[in-house]
N, C-alpha and C positions, 0 to 999 in steps of 0.2 A: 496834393501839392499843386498850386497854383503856375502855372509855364505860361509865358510871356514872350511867343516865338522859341526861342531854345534857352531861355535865359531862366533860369530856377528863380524862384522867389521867396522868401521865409515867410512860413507862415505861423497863426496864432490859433495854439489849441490850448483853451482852457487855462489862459495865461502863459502856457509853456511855449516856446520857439521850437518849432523842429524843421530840421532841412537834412536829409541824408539820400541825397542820392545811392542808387545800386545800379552797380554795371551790371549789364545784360551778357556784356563781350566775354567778360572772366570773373565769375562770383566769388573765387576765389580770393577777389581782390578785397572784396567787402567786408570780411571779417575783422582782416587783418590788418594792422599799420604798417606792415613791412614785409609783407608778401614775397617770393621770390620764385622764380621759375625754374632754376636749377638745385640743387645740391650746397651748393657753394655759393654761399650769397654774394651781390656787389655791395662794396661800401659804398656807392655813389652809382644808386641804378640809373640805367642814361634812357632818355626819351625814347616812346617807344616810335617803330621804326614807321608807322603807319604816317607822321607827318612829319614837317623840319620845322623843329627849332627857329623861335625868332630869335635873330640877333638884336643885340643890344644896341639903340640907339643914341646911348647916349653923346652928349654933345654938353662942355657945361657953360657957354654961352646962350645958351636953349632956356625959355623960360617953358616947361611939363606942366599939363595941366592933369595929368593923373598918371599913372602906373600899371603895369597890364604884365601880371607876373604870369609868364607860360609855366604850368605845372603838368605839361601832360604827359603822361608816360608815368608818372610818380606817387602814382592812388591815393591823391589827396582827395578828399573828401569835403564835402559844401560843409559851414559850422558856423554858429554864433559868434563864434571869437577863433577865429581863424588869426594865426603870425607869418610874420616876416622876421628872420633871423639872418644873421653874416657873423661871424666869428665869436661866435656862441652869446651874442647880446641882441638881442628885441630889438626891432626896429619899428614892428608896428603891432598893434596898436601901439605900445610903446605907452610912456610918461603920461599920468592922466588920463589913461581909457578908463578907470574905475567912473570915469565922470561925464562919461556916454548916457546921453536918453536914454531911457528903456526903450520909450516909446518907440525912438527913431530904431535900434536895435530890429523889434520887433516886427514893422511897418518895410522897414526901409535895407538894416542890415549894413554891418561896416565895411562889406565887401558885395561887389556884384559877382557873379558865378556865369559865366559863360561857357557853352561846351560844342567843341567842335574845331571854328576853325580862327584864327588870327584876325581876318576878316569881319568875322561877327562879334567879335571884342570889339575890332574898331569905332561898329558900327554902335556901339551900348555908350547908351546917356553919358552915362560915367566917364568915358575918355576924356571926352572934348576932341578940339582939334589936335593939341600934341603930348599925347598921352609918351611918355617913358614906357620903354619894351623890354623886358629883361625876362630870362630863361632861368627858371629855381636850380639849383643844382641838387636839389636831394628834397625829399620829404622829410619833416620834424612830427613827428606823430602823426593824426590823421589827418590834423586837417591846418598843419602848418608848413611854411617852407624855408629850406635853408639856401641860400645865396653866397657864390663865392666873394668872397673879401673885395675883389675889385666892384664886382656891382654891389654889395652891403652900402661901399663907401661914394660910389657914383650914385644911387638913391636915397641920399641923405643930403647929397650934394645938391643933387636936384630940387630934395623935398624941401632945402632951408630959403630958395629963392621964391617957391609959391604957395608951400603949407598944403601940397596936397592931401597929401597923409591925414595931417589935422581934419580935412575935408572930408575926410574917407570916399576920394575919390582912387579906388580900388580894385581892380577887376582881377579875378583869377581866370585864368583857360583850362579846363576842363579836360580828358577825356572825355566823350559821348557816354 
């Protein structure tokens, strides 16, 4: 796999895309989409405790020039077609992804993958200057996220005044 400072990159074997990070911290986590630590699963496992949560900035006078979904804590995993979900409807890719480049896919990827810290999101192509910050609240399979109703509906808000989305200007945060 190709690293780019901390930033994962999809790469191209034999025409196939493959991107699957493994954690090192808890292998545990790798198999499985839904992992749990105890006995008694959470229905909403909360971030793990090693970093904070960004708060959501949204603002809807703000013109976002991308999105920066913190997933960490939530063993989501790096993926070709990675979502965004809020009250059990798609957000992203959403309407029209069938009609994504391959190429771009392949090369480029409709999401960046950063692992670590808030900071190094910032700092990735993708943002720009005012990237949207919002916290997943849950994982959708391996390598999607689900968002509570109010940010589902403030990332649509955002995304209808600059078509980031469309842009797949994207970034997820990672666990390392």
């Amino acid at each position: 796999m190709k690293k780019n400072g901390l930033i994962a990159v999809l790469i191209s074997l034999m025409g196939l895309v493959a991107c699957t990070p493994v954690s090192l911290n808890n292998p545990s986590a790798n198999p499985s989409p839904n992992p749990t630590a105890s006995s008694s699963p959470s229905p909403n496992p909360s971030p793990s405790p090693t970093h904070q949560s960004a708060p959501s900035n949204f603002n809807p006078v703000t013109t976002f020039t991308s999105v920066i979904i913190d997933a960490r804590g939530l063993a989501v995993s790096a993926s070709m077609s990675p979502t965004i979900s809020a009250d059990g409807q798609e957000i992203f890719p959403g309407p029209g992804a069938g009609d994504i480049d391959p190429n771009f896919v392949i090369n480029q990827g409709i999401t960046a993958y950063v692992y670590g810290s808030l900071d190094e999101a910032l700092r990735n192509t993708r943002a720009g200057s005012t990237p949207l910050i919002i916290t997943a609240l849950a994982a959708d399979g391996r390598s999607g996220v689900k968002l509570s109703s109010q940010d589902g509906k403030d990332l649509q808000t955002a995304n209808a005044k600059s078509m980031f989305l469309n842009n797949f200007k994207v970034i997820f945060l990672l666990d390392r």
